[in-house]
C-alpha positions in Angstrom: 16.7 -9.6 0.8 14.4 -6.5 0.4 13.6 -4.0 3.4 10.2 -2.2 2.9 9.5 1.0 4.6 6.2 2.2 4.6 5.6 5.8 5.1 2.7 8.5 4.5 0.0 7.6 6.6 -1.7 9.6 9.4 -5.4 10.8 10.4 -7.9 12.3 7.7 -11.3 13.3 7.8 -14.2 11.4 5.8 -14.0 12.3 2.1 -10.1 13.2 2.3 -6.8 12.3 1.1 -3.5 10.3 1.8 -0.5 9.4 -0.4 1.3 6.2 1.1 4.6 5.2 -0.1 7.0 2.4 0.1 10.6 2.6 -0.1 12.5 -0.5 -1.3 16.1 -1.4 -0.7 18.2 -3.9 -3.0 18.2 -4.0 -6.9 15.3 -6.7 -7.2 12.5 -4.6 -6.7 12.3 -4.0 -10.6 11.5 -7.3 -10.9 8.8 -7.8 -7.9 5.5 -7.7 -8.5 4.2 -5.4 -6.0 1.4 -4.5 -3.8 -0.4 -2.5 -0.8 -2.3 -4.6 1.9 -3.9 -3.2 5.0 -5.1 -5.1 8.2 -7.4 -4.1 11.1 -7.2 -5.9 15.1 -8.5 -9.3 15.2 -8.7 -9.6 11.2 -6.4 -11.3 8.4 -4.3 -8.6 6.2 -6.1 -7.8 2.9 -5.1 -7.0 -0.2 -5.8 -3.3 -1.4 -4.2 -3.2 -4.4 -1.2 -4.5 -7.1 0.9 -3.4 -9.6 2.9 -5.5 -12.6 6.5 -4.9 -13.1 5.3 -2.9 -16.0 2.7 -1.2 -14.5 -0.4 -3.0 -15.0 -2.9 -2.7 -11.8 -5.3 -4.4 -9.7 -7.9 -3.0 -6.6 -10.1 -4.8 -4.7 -13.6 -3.9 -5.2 -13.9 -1.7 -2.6 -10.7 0.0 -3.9 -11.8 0.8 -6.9 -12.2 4.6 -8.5 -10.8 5.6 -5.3 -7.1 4.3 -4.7 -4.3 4.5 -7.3 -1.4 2.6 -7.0 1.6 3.4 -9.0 5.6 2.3 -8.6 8.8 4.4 -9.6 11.5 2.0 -10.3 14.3 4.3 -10.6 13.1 5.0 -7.0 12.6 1.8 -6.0 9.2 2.4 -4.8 5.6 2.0 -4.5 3.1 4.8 -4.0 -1.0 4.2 -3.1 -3.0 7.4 -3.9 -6.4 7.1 -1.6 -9.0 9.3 -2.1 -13.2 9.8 -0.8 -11.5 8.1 2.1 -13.8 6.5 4.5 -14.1 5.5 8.3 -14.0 2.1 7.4 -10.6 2.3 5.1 -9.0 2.9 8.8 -5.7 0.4 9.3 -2.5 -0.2 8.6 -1.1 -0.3 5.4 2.0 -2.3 4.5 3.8 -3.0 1.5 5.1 -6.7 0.4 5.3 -8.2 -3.1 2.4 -10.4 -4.4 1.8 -12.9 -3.4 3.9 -11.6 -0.4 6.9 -12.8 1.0 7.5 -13.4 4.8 10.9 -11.8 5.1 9.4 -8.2 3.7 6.8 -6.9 6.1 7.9 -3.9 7.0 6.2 -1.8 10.5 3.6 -0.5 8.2 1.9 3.0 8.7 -1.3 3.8 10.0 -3.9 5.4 8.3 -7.2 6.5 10.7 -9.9 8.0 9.2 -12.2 9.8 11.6 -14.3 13.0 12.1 
């Protein structure tokens, strides 16, 4: 069993900054294929971004140029770099593996972006 603990999150103007990360327990995370998702009230949890075992990435479209995700495995855990943030990129951001697995949400941390 994994336990994902999101942290970094918080309230940023338009056009500013946040560095998310995820902190895995258990020895398997080297081996997950792992990625940031975010969901808003009343719609289904997205997928923001993913990162291979050995690094290689993925954003959704809207992601792209701006976020940066990245993974320290001696650390056991996942960063998301997001900047030119925006009003809309306001929810909360989670960490699972991809395609995620039940028994991993974590609480998630809340990112609002707002003038």
């Amino acid at each position: 069993q994994v336990q994902l603990v999101e942290s970094g999150g918080g309230l940023v103007q338009p056009g500013g900054s946040l560095r998310l990360s995820c902190a895995a327990s258990g020895s398997i995370f080297k081996s997950l294929r792992m990625a940031w998702y975010r969901q808003v009230p009343g719609r289904e949890r997205d997928l923001v971004a993913a990162i291979t075992q050995g690094g290689s990435t993925y954003y959704a479209g809207a992601m792209k140029g701006r976020f940066t995700i990245s993974r320290d495995n001696a650390e056991n855990t996942v960063y998301l770099q997001m900047n030119s943030l925006q009003p809309e990129d306001t929810a909360v951001y989670y960490c699972n593996a991809q395609p995620p697995r039940l028994g991993y949400w974590g609480q998630g941390t809340q990112v609002t972006v707002s003038a």
